[in-house]
C-alpha positions in Angstrom: 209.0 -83.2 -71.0 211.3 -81.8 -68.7 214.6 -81.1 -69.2 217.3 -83.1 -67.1 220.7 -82.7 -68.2 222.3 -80.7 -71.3 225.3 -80.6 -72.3 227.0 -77.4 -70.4 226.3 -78.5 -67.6 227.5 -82.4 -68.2 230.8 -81.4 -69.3 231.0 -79.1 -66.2 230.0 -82.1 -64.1 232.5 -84.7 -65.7 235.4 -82.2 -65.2 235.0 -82.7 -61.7 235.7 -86.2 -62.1 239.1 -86.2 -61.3 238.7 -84.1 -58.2 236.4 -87.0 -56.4 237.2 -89.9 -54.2 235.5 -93.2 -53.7 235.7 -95.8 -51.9 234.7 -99.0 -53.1 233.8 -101.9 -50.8 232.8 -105.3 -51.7 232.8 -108.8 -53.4 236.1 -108.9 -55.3 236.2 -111.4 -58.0 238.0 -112.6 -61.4 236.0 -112.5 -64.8 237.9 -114.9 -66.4 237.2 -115.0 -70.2 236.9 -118.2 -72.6 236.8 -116.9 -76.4 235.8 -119.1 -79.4 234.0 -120.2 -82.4 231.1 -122.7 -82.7 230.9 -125.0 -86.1 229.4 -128.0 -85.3 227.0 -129.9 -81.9 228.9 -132.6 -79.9 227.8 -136.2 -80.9 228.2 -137.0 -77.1 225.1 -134.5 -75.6 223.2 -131.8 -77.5 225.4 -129.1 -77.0 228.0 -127.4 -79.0 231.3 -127.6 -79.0 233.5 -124.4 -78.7 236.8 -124.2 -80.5 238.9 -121.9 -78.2 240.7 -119.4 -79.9 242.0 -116.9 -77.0 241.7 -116.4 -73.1 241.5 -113.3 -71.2 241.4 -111.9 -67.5 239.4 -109.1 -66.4 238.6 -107.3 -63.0 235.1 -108.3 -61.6 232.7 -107.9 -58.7 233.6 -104.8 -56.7 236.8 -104.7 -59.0 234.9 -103.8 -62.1 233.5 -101.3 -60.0 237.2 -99.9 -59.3 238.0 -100.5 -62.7 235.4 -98.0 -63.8 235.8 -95.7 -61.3 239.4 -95.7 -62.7 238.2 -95.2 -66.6 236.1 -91.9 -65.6 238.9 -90.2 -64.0 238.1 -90.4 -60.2 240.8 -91.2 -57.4 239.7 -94.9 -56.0 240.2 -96.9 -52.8 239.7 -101.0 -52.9 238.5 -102.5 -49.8 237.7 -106.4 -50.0 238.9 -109.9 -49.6 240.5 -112.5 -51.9 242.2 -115.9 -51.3 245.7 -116.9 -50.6 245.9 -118.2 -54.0 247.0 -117.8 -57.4 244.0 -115.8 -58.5 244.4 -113.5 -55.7 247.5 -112.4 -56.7 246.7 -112.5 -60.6 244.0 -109.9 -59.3 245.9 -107.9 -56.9 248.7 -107.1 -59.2 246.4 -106.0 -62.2 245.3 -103.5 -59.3 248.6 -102.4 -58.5 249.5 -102.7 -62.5 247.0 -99.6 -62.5 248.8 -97.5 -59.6 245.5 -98.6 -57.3 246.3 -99.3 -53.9 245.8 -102.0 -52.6 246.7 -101.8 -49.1 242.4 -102.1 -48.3 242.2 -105.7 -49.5 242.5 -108.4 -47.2 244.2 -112.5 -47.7 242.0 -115.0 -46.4 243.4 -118.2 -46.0 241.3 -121.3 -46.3 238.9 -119.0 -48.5 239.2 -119.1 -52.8 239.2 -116.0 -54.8 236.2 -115.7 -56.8 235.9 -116.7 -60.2 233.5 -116.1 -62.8 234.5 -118.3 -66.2 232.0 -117.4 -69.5 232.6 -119.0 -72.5 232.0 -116.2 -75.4 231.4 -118.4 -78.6 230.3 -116.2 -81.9 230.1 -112.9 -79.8 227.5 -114.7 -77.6 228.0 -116.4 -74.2 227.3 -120.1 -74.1 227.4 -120.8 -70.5 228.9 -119.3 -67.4 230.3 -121.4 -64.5 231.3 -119.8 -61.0 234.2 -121.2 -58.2 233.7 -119.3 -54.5 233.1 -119.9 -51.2 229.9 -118.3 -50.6 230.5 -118.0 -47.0 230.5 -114.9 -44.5 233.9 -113.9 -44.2 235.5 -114.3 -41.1 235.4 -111.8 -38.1 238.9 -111.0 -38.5 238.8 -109.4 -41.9 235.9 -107.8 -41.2 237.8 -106.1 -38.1 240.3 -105.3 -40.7 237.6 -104.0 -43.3 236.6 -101.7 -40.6 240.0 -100.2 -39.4 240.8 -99.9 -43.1 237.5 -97.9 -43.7 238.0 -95.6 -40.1 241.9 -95.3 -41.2 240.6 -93.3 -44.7 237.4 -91.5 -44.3 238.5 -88.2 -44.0 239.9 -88.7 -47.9 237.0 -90.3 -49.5 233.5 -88.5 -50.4 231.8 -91.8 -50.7 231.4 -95.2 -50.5 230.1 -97.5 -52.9 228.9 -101.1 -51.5 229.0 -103.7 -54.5 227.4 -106.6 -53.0 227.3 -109.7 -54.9 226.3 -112.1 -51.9 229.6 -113.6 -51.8 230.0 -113.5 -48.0 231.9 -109.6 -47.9 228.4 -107.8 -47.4 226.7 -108.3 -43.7 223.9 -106.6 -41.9 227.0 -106.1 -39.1 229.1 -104.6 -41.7 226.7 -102.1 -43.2 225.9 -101.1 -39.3 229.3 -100.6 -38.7 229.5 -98.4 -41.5 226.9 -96.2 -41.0 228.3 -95.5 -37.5 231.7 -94.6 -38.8 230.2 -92.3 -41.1 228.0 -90.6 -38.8 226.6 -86.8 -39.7 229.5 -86.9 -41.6 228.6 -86.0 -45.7 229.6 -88.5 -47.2 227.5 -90.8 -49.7 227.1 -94.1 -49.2 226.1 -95.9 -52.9 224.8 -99.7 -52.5 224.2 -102.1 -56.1 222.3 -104.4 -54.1 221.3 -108.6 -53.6 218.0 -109.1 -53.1 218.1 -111.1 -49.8 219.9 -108.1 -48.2 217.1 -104.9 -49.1 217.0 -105.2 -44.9 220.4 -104.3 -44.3 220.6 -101.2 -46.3 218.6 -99.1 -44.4 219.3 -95.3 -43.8 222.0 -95.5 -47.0 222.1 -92.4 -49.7 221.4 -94.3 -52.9 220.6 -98.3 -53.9 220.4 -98.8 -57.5 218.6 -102.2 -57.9 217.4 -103.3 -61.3 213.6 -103.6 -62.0 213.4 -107.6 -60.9 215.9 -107.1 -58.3 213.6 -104.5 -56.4 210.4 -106.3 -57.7 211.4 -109.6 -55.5 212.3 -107.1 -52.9 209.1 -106.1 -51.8 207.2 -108.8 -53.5 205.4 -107.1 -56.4 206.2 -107.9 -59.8 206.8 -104.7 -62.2 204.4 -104.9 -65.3 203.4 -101.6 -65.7 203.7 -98.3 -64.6 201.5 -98.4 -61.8 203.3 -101.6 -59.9 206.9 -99.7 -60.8 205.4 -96.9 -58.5 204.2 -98.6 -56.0 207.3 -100.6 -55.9 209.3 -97.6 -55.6 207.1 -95.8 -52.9 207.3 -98.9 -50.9 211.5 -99.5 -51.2 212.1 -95.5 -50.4 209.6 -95.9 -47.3 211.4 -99.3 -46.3 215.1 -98.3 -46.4 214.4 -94.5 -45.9 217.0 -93.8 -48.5 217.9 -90.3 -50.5 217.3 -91.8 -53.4 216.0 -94.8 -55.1 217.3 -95.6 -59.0 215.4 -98.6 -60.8 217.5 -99.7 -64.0 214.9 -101.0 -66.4 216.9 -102.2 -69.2 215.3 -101.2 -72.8 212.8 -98.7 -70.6 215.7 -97.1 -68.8 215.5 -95.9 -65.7 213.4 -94.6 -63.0 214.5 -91.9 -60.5 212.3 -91.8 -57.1 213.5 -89.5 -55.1 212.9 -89.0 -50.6 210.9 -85.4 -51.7 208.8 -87.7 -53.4 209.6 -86.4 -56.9 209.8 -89.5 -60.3 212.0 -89.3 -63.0 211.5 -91.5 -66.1 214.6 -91.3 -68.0 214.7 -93.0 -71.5 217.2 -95.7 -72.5 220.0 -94.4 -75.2 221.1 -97.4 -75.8 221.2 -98.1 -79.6 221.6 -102.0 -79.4 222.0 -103.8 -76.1 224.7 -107.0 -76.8 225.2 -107.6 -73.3 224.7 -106.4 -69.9 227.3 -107.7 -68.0 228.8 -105.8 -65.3 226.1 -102.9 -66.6 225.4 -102.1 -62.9 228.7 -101.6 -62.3 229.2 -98.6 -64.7 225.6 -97.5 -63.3 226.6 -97.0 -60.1 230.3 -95.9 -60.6 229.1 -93.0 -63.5 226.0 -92.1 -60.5 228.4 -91.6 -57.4 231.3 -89.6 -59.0 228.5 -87.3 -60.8 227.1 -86.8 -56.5 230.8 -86.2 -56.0 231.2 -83.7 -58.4 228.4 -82.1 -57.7 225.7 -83.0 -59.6 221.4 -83.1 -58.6 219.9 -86.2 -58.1 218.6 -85.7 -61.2 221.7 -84.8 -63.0 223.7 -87.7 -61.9 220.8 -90.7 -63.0 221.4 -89.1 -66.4 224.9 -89.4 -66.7 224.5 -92.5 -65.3 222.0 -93.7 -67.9 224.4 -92.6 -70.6 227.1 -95.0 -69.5 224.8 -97.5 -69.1 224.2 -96.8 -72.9 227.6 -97.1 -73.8 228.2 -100.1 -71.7 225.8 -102.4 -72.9 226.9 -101.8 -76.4 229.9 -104.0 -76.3 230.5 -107.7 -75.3 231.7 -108.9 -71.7 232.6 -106.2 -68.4 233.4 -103.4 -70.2 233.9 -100.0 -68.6 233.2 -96.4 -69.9 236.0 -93.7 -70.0 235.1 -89.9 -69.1 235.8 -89.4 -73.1 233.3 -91.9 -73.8 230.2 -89.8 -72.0 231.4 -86.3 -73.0 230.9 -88.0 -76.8 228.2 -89.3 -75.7 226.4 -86.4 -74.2 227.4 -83.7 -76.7 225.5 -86.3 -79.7 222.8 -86.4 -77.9 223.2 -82.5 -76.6 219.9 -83.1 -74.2 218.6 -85.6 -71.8 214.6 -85.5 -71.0 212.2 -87.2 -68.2 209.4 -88.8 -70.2 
């Protein structure tokens, strides 16, 4: 096996952390949490019956994003749109609680505030139930989204593009984008939706899961052959630097535009939830570019905050203590 990442060298990469600045465009939402116990099934329909005991609020979409940007050190920018509404502002000022900016996000009237609701009932989520206006946004905030974007390019090293399909993400958008940044060297990170693969064309890095690219190109990953084919056939489609495939309990998958593949193992000891796990993937990948690290280099670190991540219950984020613990126990990272 070959070796990918020891520990030197991570510790020199997360010190670099601080020293990076992203840009994160994209769905901004609300994770609202609904904590509580289950004893007994309703007599009125075969479900149970959750006896709340607490409530939370937490940063979610492209916020989480932000949010874990924020927790491994790096200097972040917020570019997206929320409602005139009371989650709006609930959302805005935990931003600015943080010392975040938030000068990039942009009040739509007419238009809700995303809102993701889970009910958490014995450390397990019982159902999930959504309020947005799916909708593009209108050409006005996208103007704004633009001139936002053009106002602070020469600060940022890269952009990461959370797209949730929530109506912030549009083939015009993504153009626009790419134009702005030019020849410049700046990376341009996309966690992707399915129905928009054909937009992200001529991007550095797109970090789909394994069903997410599978229904991409139409071939279903059940071995190792059809995860290499789907792989050759995304990098040849959106002609992309690099291509990361997060597999859950197989890891990940590195294809890179040389044509090298890196399998790198899970470290995940348990997974309890993988909620907002893409998130921390593609926040932990971009700041490790940032800072200087390979291709390779920066899908492990990625992979060990993935680890962390998925360990704990609900959007949780990973802090740079968090990997340095993380990489020294483990000391090296190999391709299988």
């Amino acid at each position: 096996m070959k070796r990918v990442l020891d520990a030197k060298r991570g510790m020199k990469v997360l010190s670099r952390f601080q020293e990076s600045n992203v840009l994160v465009l994209g769905d901004i939402m609300l994770d609202e949490f609904i904590w509580g116990k289950v004893s007994r099934i309703s007599p009125e329909a075969p479900v149970p019956v959750v006896n709340v005991t607490s409530e939370s609020f937490r940063l979610g979409g492209a916020t989480n994003v932000v949010n874990n940007i924020f927790s491994l050190g790096g200097n972040v920018y917020v570019c997206g749109v929320v409602g005139d509404d009371e989650n709006g502002e609930k959302l805005v000022n935990s931003l600015m609680d943080m010392g975040i900016d938030t000068t990039g996000i942009i009040i739509e009237k007419g238009r809700p505030t995303s809102v993701k609701t889970r009910v958490i009932a014995n450390n397990q989520q019982v159902v999930r139930y959504d309020r947005e206006d799916i909708s593009n946004i209108n050409l006005n905030s996208m103007q704004k989204i633009i001139s936002y974007i053009r106002t602070n390019l020469d600060s940022i090293d890269a952009i990461i593009i959370s797209d949730y399909g929530k109506g912030i993400v549009s083939e015009q958008l993504i153009r626009e984008i790419r134009i702005l940044v030019g020849d410049n060297d700046k990376i341009i990170s996309v966690d992707p939706k399915v129905n928009h693969f054909s937009y992200y064309k001529g991007v550095t890095v797109i970090t789909p899961n394994n069903i997410e690219a599978g229904e991409a190109t139409g071939i279903e990953i059940e071995d190792e052959e059809t995860l290499l084919r789907v792989g050759e056939v995304l990098l040849d489609r959106l002609a992309c630097k690099l291509l990361l495939i997060t597999r859950g309990e197989e890891g990940m998958t590195l294809f890179e535009k040389g044509g090298d593949i890196t399998h790198i193992p899970t470290l995940a000891k348990e997974v309890y939830d993988v909620t907002g796990a893409g998130d921390t993937v593609i926040s932990a990948l971009t700041l490790a570019l940032t800072a200087g690290a390979s291709l390779k280099e920066a899908s492990a670190i990625a992979n060990y905050a993935a680890g962390i991540v998925v360990g704990e219950v609900g959007t949780a984020t990973v802090t740079v203590e968090n990997l340095k613990d993380a990489i020294k126990s483990n000391r090296v990272i190999k391709d299988e």
